[in-house]
C-alpha positions as CSV (number, residue, x, y, z in Angstrom):
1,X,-26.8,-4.3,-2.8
2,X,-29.1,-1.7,-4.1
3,X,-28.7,-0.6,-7.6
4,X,-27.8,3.4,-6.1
5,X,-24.9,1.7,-4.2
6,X,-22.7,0.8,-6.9
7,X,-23.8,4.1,-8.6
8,X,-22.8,6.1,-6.0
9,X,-19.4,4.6,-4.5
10,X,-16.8,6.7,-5.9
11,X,-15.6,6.7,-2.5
12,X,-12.0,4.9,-1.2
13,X,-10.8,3.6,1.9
14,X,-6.9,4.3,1.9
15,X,-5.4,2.0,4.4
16,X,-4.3,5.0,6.8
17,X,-5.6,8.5,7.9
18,X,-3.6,12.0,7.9
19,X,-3.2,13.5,11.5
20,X,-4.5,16.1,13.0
21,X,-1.9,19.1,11.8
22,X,1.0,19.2,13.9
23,X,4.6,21.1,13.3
24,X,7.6,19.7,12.4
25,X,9.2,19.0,16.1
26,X,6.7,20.8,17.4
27,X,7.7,24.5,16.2
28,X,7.1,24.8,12.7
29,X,9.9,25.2,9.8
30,X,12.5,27.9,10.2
31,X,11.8,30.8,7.0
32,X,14.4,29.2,5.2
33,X,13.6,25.6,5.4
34,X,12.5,23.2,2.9
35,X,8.4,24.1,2.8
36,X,9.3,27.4,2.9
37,X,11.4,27.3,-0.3
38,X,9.1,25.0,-1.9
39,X,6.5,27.7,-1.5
40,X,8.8,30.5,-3.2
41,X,9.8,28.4,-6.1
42,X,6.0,27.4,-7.1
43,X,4.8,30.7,-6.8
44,X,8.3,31.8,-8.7
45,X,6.5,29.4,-11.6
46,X,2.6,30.7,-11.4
47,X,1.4,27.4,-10.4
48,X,-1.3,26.6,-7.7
49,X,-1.0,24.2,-5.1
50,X,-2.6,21.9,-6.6
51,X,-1.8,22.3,-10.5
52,X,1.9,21.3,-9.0
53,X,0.4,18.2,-6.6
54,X,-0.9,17.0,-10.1
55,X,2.2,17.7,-12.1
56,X,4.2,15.9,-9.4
57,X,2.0,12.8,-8.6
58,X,1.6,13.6,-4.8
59,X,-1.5,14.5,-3.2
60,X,-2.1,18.9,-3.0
61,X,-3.2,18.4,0.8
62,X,-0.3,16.8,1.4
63,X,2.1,19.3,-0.3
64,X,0.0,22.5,1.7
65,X,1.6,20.8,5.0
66,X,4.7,20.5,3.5
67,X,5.2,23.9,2.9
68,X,3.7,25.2,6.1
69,X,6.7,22.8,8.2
70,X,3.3,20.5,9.4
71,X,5.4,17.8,6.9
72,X,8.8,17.0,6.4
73,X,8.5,16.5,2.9
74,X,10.9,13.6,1.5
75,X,13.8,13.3,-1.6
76,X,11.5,12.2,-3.8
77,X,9.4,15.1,-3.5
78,X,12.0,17.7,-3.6
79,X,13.7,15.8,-7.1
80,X,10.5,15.1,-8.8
81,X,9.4,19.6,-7.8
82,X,13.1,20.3,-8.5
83,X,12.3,18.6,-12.0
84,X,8.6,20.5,-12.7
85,X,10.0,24.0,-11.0
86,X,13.3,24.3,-13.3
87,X,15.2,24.9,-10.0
88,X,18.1,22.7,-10.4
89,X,18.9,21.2,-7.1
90,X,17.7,23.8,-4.9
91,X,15.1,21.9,-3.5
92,X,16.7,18.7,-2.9
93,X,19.8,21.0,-1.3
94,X,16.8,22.5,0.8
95,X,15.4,19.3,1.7
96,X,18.8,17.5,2.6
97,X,19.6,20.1,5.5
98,X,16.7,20.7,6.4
99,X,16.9,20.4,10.5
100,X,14.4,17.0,10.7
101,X,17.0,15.7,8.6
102,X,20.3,16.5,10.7
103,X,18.5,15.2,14.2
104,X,18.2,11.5,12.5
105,X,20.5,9.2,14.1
106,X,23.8,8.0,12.6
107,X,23.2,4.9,10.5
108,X,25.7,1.3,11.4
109,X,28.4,1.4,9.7
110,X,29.0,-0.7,7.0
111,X,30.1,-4.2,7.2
112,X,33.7,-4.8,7.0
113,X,34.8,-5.7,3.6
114,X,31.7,-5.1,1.8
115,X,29.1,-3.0,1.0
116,X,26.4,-2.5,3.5
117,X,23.1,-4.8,3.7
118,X,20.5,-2.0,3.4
119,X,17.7,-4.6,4.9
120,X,19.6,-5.5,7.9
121,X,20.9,-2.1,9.4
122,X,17.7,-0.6,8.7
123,X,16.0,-3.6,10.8
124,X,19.0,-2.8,13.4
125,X,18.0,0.7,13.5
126,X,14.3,0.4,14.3
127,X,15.0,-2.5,16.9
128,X,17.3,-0.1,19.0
129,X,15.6,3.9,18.3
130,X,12.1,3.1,17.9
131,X,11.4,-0.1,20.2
132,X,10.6,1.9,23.0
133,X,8.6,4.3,21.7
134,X,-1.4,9.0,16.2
135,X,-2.5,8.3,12.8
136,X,0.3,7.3,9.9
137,X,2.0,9.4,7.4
138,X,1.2,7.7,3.8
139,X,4.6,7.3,2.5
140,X,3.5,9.6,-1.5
141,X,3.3,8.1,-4.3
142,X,4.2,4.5,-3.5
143,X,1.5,2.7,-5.7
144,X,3.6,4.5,-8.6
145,X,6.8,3.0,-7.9
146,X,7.6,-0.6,-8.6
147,X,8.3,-2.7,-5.8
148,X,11.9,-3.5,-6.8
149,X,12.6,0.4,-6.3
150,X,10.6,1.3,-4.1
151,X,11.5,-0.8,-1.0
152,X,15.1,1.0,-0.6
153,X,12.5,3.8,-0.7
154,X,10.9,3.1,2.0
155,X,14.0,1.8,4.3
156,X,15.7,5.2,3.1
157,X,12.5,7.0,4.7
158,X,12.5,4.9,7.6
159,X,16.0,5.8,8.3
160,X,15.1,9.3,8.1
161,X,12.4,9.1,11.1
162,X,13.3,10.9,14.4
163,X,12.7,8.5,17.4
164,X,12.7,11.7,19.5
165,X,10.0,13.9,17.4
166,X,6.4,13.8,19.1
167,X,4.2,11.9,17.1
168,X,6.8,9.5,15.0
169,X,5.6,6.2,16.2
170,X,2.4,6.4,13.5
171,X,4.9,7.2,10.3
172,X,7.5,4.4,11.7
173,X,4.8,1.9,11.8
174,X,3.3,2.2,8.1
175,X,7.0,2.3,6.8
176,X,7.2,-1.0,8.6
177,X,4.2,-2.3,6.9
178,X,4.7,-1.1,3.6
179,X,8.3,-2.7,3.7
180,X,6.6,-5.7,5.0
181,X,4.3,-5.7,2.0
182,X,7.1,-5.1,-1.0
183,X,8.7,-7.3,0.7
184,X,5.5,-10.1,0.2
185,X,5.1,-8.6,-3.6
186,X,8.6,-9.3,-4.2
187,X,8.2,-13.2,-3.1
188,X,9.8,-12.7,-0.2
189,X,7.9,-13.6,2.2
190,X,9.8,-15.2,5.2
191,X,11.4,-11.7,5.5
192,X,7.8,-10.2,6.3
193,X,6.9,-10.8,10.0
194,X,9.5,-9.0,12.0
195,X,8.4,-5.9,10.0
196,X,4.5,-6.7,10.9
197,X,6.0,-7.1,14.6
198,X,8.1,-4.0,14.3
199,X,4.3,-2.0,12.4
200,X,2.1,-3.4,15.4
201,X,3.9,-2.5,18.3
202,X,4.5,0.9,17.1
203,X,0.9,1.1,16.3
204,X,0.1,-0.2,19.7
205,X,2.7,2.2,21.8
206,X,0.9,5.5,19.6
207,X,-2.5,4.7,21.6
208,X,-4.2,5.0,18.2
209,X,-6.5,1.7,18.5
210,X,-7.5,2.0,14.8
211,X,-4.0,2.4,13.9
212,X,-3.5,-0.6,15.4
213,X,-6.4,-2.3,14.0
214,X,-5.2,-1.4,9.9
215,X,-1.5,-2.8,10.8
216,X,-3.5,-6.0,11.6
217,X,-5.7,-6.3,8.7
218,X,-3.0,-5.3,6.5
219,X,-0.7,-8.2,7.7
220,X,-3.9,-10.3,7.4
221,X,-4.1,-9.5,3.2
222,X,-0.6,-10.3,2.9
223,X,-0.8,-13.6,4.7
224,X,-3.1,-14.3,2.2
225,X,-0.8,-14.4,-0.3
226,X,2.4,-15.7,2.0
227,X,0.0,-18.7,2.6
228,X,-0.3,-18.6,6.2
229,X,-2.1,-20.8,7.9
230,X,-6.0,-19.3,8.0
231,X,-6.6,-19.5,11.5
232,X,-3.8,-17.6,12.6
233,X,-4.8,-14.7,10.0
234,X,-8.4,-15.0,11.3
235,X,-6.9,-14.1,15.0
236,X,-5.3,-11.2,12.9
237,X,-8.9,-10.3,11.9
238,X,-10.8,-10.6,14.9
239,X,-8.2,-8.8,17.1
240,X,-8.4,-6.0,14.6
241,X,-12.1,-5.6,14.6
242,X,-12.3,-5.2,18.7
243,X,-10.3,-2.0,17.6
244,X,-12.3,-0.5,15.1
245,X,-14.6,2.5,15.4
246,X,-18.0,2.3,13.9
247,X,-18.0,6.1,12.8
248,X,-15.2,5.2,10.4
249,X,-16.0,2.4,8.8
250,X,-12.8,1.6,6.5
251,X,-11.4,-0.9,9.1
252,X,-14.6,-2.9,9.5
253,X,-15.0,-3.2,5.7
254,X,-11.5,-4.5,5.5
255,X,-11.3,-6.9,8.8
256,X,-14.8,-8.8,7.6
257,X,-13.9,-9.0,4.0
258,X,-10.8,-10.8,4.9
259,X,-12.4,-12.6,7.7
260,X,-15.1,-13.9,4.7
261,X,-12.2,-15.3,2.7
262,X,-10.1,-17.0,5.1
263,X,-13.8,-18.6,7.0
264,X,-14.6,-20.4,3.1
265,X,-11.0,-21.4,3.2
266,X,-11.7,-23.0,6.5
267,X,-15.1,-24.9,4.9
268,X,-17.4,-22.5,7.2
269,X,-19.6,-20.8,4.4
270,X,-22.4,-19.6,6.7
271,X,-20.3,-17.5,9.2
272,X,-18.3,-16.5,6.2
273,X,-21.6,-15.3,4.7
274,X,-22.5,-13.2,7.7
275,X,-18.9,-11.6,7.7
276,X,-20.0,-10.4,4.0
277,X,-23.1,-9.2,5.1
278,X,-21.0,-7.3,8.1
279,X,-18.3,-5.7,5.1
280,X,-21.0,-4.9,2.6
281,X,-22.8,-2.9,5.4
282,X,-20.1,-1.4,6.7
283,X,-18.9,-0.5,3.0
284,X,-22.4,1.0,1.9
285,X,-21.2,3.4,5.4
286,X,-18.5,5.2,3.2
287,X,-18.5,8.4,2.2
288,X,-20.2,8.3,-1.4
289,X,-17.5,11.3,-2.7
290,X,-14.0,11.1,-3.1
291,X,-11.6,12.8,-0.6
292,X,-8.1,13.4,0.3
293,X,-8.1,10.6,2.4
294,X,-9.5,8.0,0.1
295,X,-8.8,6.5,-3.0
296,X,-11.7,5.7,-4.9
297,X,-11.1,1.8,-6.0
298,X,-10.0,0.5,-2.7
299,X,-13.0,-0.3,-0.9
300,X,-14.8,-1.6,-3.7
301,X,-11.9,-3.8,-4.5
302,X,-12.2,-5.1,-1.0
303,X,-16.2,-6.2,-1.4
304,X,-15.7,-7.8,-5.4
305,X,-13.1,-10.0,-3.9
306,X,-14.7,-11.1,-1.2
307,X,-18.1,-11.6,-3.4
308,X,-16.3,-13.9,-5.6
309,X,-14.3,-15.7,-3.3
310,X,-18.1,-16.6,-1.7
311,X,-19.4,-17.6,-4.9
312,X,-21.3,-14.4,-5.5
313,X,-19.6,-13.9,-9.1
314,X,-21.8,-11.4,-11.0
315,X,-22.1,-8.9,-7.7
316,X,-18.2,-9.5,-7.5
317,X,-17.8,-8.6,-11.1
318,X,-19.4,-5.2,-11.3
319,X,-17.4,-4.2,-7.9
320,X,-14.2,-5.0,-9.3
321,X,-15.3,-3.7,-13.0
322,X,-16.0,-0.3,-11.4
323,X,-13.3,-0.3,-9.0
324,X,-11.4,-0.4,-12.4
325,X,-12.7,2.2,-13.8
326,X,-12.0,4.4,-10.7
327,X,-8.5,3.2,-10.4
328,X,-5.9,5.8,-11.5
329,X,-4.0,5.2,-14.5
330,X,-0.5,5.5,-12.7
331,X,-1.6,2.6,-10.6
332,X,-0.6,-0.3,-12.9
333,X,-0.3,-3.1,-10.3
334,X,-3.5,-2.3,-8.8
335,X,-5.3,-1.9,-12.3
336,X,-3.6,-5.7,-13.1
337,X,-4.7,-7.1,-9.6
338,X,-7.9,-5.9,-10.4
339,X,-7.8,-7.3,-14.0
340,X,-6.5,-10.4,-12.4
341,X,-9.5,-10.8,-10.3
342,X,-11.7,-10.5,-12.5
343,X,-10.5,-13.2,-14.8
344,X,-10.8,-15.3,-11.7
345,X,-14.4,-14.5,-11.1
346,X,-14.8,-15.3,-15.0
347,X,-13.1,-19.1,-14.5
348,X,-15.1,-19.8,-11.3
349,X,-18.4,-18.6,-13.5
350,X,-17.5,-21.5,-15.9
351,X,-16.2,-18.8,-18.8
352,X,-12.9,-20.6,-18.9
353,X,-11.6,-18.8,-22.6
354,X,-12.5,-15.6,-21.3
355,X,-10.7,-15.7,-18.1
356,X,-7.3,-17.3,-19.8
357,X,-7.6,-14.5,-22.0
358,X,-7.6,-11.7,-19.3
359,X,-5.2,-13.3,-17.0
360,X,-2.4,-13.9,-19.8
361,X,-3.4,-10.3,-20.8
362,X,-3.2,-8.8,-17.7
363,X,0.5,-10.6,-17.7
364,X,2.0,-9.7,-20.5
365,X,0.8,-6.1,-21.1
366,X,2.0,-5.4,-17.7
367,X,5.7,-4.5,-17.6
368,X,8.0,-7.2,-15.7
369,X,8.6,-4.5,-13.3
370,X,5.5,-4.4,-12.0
371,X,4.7,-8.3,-11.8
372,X,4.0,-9.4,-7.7
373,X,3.9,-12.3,-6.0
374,X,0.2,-11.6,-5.3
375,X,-0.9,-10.9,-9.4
376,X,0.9,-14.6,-9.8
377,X,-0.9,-16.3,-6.7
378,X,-4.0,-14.8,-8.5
379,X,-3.2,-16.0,-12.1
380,X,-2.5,-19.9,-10.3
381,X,-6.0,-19.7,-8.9
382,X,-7.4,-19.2,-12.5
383,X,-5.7,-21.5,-14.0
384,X,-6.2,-24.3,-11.6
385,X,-9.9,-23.5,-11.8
386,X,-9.9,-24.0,-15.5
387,X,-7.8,-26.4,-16.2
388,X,-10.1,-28.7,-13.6
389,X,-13.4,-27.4,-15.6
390,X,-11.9,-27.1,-19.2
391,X,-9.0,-29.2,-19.3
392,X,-9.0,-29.2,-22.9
393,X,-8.6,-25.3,-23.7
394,X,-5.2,-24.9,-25.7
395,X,-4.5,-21.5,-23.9
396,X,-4.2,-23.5,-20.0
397,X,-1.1,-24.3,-21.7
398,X,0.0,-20.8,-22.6
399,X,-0.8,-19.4,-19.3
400,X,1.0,-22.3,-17.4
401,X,4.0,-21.4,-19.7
402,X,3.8,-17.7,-18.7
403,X,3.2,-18.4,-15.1
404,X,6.7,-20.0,-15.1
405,X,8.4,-17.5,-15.7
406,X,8.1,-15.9,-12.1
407,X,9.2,-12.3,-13.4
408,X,9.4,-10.7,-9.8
409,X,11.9,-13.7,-8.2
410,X,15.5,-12.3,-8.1
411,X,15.0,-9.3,-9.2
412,X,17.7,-7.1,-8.2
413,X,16.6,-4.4,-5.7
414,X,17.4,-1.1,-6.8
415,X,20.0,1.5,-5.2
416,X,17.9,4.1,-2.8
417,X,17.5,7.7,-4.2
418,X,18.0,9.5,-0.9
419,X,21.1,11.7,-0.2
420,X,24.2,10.0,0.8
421,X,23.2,6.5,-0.2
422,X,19.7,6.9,1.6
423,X,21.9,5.6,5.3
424,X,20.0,9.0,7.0
């Protein structure tokens, strides 16, 4: 790890890429449509493409294929530029008839007698449209939404997905996963694999092998923190890396990073050392500059944890310190992760005070909102590993005390924003 490397690596490694530009069910938008009127209204206000992506929290390459018809846009987007624009509802009007809208498929109807299970008729849906169905459509802005609210987010834009549109395998699958995922940061993790299932076979039927290969290593992290058994992750890992494409290195960063963690777990340090050695190779690959396609603290993220969780503490430390610098400040449950981290890489050094100190900071300065099942899996590590070295320190107390609390259990899962009840 030369000195220019951590210097240099304001690169990221989001977990999917943009596709190749493609119109809206092939033809483009109709004049009138929701891009269209999205255009009129921000140059109505003077504002640039990308003064407006920055206003609005949504990336400006993103919002240029929204209003050429190459994106559907979503709700969100057309409340949040309704909001910046001064336009009313004109946009979310736009947005709610816009023709990618009116070719989704009716939703179930509602259970008799009482209000409909969001979870379950979404799960319905994708079983019967989308079983039978090349690179994923980031769901915007979902690392500023807390998990609570965003996961009838994301079944609301799941529902929205048209089975018969070219090309809507790859946004169907990373819906899938992300649900998967709020569904592991909200503790509930038994809920989680027939979403995986659902994310890799939709993966799979897009021919995209990389696709493929990122819906693997992603259900790999989060088994991490569901507490699956390691060898069947490591499967995860190894079937992901016979899909990965050495001229983009993300997905071999990620699949030996996580294969390094879960080989110590299984008392094999020396092949877990050379899956290190394989990451941190295929990490100093990266592009050294951020792009649209990246986000600069990710992939360093990746190579701290797995330095620490190999022992390599001070190497682990100034990843993850710089990967929190370069986190952006909207980010909150990836700056406390990070925070998280390195209060763990602090107890495993032997700095017991100064890792209580961060964790029980990193918990309470964070709002409940935000707390996840991973931050407190995390925070248990820490405080096992001090209270074994320094059973003495007053503050294992305090953090034990916090720790019981279990802010993100039962929390009530907020109503989805979308039009008509977000049913599609």
């Amino acid at each position: 790890m030369a000195e220019t490397r951590t210097e240099t690596t304001t690169r990221t490694s989001r977990l999917a890429d943009q596709p190749a530009d493609r119109t809206v069910g092939g033809g483009g938008e109709p004049a009138g449509g929701f891009g269209a009127e999205l255009r009129r209204s921000r140059q109505a206000a003077g504002l640039s493409l990308r003064r407006l992506a920055g206003r609005v929290g949504y990336d400006h390459s993103y919002l240029s294929q929204v209003e050429r018809g190459q994106r559907p846009g979503s709700a969100d987007l057309a409340r949040r530029c309704d909001r910046e624009l001064g336009t009313a509802d004109r946009l979310a009007t736009a947005f709610a008839s816009s023709p990618a809208r009116s070719r989704a498929k009716p939703a179930p109807a509602p259970r008799p007698g009482g209000a409909p299970d969001l979870m379950q008729a979404t799960w319905e849906w994708v079983a019967g449209s989308l079983a039978g169905l090349v690179e994923p459509v980031p769901f915007p802005d979902r690392r500023t939404i807390p998990p609570a609210r965003l996961l009838p987010e994301l079944l609301s834009e799941l529902r929205r997905v048209d089975p018969s549109a070219s090309g809507s395998e790859p946004h169907a699958a990373e819906l899938c996963a992300l649900i998967a995922e709020t569904l592991t940061d909200l503790g509930r993790a038994t809920e989680t694999q027939r979403w995986w299932r659902a994310a890799r076979s939709l993966a799979a039927a897009s021919g995209a092998g990389r696709l493929e290969g990122l819906m693997l290593v992603r259900e790999a992290i989060s088994g991490l923190v569901e507490q699956r058994p390691p060898a069947a992750l490591l499967e995860l890992t190894a079937a992901a890396l016979t899909l990965a494409d050495p001229a983009r290195p993300e997905l071999l960063l990620r699949a030996h990073a996580v294969q390094a963690e879960l080989l110590v777990a299984m008392g094999r340090p020396a092949a877990a050392h050379l899956s290190l050695q394989a990451a941190l190779r295929a990490g100093s690959a990266l592009p050294s500059a951020t792009t649209d396609e990246h986000a600069p603290s990710d992939a360093l993220a990746v190579e701290g944890r797995a330095c620490v969780a190999l022992g390599y503490w001070d190497a682990g430390c100034l990843f993850l310190q710089r990967a929190l610098t370069l986190c952006p400040a909207g980010w909150l449950a990836e700056q406390a992760g990070l925070q998280m981290s390195i209060a763990e890489c602090l107890a495993l050094s032997g700095d017991g005070a100064a890792a209580l100190a961060q964790a029980m900071r990193s918990l309470v300065e964070l709002p409940d909102e935000w707390h996840t099942a991973s931050l407190y899996a995390a925070a248990e590590r820490v405080l096992s590993t001090v209270r074994t070295q320094e059973p003495q320190l007053t503050a294992v107390w305090s953090l034990h005390a916090l720790l019981e609390r279990r802010a993100y259990q039962g929390r009530s899962v907020g109503v989805s924003s979308s039009p008509g009840g977000g049913w599609g």
